[in-house]
C-alpha positions as CSV (number, residue, x, y, z in Angstrom):
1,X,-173.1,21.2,-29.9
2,X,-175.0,23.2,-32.0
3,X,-175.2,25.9,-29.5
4,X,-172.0,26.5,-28.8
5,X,-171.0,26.5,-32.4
6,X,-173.3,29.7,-33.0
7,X,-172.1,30.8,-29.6
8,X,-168.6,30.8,-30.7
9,X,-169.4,32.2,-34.1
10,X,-170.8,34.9,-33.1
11,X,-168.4,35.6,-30.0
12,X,-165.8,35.4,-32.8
13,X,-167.3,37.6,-34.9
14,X,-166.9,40.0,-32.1
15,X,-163.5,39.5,-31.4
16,X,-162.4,39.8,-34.5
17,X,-164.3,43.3,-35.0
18,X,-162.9,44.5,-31.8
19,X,-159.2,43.3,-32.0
20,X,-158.7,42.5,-35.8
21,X,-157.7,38.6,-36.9
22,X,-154.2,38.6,-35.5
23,X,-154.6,40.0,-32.6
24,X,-157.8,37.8,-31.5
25,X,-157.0,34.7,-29.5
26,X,-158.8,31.5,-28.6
27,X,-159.1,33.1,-24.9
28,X,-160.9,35.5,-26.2
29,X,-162.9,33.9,-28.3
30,X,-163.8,31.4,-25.3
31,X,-164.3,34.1,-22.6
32,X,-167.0,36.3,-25.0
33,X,-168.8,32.6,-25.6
34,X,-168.6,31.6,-22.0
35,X,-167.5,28.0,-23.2
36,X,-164.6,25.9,-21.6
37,X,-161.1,25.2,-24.0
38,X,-162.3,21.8,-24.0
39,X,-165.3,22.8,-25.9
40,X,-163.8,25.5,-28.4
41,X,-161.2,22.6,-29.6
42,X,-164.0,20.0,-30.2
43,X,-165.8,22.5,-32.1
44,X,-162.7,23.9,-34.1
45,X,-159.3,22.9,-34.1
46,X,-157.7,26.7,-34.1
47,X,-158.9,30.4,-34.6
48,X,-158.0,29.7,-38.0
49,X,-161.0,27.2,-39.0
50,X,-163.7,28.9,-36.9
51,X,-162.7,32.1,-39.0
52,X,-162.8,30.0,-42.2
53,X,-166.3,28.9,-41.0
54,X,-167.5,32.0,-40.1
55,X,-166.0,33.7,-43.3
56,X,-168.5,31.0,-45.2
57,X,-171.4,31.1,-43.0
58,X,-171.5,35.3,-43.2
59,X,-170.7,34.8,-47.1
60,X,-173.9,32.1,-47.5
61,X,-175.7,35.1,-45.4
62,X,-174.8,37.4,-47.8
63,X,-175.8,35.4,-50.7
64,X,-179.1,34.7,-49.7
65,X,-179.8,38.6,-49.4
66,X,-178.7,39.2,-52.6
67,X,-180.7,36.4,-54.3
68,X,-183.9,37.0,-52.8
69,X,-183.8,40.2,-53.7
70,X,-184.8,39.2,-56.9
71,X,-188.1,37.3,-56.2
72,X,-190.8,38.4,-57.7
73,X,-189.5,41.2,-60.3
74,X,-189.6,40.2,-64.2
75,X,-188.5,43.9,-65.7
76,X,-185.0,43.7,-66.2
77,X,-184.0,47.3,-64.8
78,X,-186.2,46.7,-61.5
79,X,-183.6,43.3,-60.7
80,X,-180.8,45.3,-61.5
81,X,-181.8,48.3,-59.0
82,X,-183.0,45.7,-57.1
83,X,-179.4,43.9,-56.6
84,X,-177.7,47.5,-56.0
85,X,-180.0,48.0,-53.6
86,X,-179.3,44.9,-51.5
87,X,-175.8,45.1,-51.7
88,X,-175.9,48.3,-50.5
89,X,-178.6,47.3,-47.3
90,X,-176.8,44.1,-46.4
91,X,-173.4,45.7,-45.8
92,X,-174.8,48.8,-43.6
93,X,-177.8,46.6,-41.9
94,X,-174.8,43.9,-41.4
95,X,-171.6,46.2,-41.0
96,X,-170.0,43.9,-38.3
97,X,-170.7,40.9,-40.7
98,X,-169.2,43.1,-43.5
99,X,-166.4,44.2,-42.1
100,X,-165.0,40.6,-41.5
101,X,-166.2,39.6,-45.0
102,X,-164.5,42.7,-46.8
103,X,-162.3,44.1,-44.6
104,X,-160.9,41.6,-42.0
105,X,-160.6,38.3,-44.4
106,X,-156.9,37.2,-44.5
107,X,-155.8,35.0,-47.3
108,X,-153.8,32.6,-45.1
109,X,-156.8,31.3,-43.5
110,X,-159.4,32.0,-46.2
111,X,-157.4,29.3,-48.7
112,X,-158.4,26.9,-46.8
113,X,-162.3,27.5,-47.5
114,X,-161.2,28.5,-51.4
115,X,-163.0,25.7,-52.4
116,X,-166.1,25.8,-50.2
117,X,-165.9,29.3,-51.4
118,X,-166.0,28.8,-54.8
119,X,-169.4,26.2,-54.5
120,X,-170.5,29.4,-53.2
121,X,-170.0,31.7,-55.4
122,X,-170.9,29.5,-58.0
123,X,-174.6,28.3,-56.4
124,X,-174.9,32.6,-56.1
125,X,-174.1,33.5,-60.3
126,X,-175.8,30.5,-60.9
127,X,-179.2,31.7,-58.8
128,X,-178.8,35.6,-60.6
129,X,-178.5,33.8,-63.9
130,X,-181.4,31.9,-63.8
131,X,-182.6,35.5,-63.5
132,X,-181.0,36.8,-66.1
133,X,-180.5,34.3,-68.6
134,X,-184.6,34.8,-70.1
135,X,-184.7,38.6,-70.1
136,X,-180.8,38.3,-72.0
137,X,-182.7,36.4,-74.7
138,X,-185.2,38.7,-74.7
139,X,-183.1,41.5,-75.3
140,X,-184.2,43.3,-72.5
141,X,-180.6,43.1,-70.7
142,X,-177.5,43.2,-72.4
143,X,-175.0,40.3,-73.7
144,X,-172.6,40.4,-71.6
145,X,-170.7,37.8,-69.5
146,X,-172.0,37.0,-66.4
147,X,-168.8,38.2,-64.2
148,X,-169.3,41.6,-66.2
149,X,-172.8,42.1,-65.0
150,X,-172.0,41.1,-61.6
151,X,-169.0,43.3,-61.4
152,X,-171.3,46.2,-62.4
153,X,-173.5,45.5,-59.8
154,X,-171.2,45.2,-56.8
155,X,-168.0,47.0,-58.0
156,X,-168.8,50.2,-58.0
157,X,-171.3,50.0,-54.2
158,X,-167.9,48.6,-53.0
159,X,-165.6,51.2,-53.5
160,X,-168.3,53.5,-51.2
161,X,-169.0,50.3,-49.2
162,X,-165.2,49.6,-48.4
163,X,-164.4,53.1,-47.2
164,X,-167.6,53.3,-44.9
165,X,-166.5,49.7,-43.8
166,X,-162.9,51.1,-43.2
167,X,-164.1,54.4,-41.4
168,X,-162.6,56.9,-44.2
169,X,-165.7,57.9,-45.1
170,X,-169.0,58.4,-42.3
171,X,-171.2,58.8,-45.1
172,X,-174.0,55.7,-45.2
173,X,-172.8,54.4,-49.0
174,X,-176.7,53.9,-49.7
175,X,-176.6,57.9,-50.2
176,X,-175.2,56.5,-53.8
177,X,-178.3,54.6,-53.9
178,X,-179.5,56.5,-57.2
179,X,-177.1,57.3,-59.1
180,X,-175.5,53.7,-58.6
181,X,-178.7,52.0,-59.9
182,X,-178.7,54.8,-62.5
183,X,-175.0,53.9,-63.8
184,X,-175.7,50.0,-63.2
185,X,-179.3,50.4,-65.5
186,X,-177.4,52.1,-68.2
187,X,-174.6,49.8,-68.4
188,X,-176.7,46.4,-68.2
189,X,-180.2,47.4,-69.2
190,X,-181.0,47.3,-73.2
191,X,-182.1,50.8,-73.9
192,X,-185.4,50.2,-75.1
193,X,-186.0,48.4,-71.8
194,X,-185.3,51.3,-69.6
195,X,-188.7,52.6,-68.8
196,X,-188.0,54.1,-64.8
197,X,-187.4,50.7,-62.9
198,X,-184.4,52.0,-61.1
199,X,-186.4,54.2,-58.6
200,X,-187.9,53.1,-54.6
C-alpha cells in the first residue's frame, strides 16, 4: 500500500501543478497513478486529505533541506548564508514541490493539517535554534526572537521566490543570492562577528 500512496502523491502533485487544486479531480489523480477508485479511497478518503498529506510530506521535505543545511558550520554568518542559500536551492531544484507549498495551498483543506503543521514547524525552529541558541549567548548573532530571525531568512528570498513560482518574474531568485545573505548577515549577525562568511 505503500506504493500506491507514493504513486498517488506524486501523480497528485502533478495534477495539481497542471490543473490547479479546484480543478483537479480524483479521476485524474487515479488515471496519472494508474491505480483503480477502489484503491485511491482506501488510501485517502477525498482529494482533500491526499492534498493535506502531500502539503505535509513536501513541507517535512522542505524542512529537512533547510536544517541540514546547517551541519557542520559553527561561525554564525556562514549558518545564516547558509539558510538563505537553501531556501533559495530547494524552491528552484523543487519548483513543482514549491509551487504547491507556496503557491497552490488552499486554506480550506490545509486546516485540516493545522495541527500536524504546527508539530512541524515547531520540530523545524526548534532544530535552527539548537543552532542558534550557543552562538546567541556568545554574542556572535543577535538577540532577537526566534520568528524574527527566521522571518529574515525566508521573508525577503520569498518575495523573489513567490514571483518566479508565480511566473511574473523568469529570473532564477538565487541571482539575489548575494545581496540576500548580505542583508540577512547584517540584520542577524553581531558586527564584530562578520568576518566574510556570507560568500560560496
Amino acid at each position: 500500500m505503500t506504493d500506491v500512496r507514493s504513486e498517488l502523491l506524486t501523480a497528485g502533485l502533478t495534477v495539481f501543478e497542471r490543473e490547479g487544486f479546484e480543478g483537479a479531480t480524483v479521476a485524474a489523480i487515479r488515471e496519472k497513478a494508474g491505480v483503480s477508485n477502489g484503491s485511491f479511497f482506501h488510501v485517502f478518503g477525498s482529494k482533500q486529505e491526499l492534498a493535506g498529506t502531500l502539503f505535509l510530506d513536501v513541507l517535512g521535505h522542505y524542512h529537512t533541506a533547510m536544517l541540514a543545511s546547517l551541519k557542520g558550520i559553527d561561525h554564525a554568518a556562514e549558518g545564516v548564508a547558509a539558510l538563505v542559500r537553501a531556501h533559495l536551492d530547494w524552491v528552484v531544484d523543487h519548483r513543482r514541490e514549491a509551487r504547491f507549498l507556496f503557491e497552490i495551498s488552499r486554506s480550506e483543506w490545509v486546516e485540516k493539517v493545522r495541527g500536524a503543521q504546527h508539530e512541524r514547524n515547531a520540530a523545524l525552529a526548534d532544530g535552527i535554534e539548537q543552532w542558534r541558541a550557543p552562538r546567541v549567548a556568545r554574542g556572535e548573532l543577535l538577540a532577537v526572537p526566534l520568528e524574527v530571525f527566521v522571518s529574515q531568512i525566508i521573508g525577503p528570498a520569498q518575495i523573489f521566490c513567490r514571483r518566479w513560482l508565480s511566473g511574473r518574474e523568469r529570473s532564477d531568485p538565487r541571482m539575489q543570492t548575494d545581496a540576500l545573505i548580505s542583508c540577512a548577515i547584517r540584520a542577524l549577525v553581531a558586527p564584530a562577528s562578520i568576518r566574510g562568511g556570507g560568500g560560496r
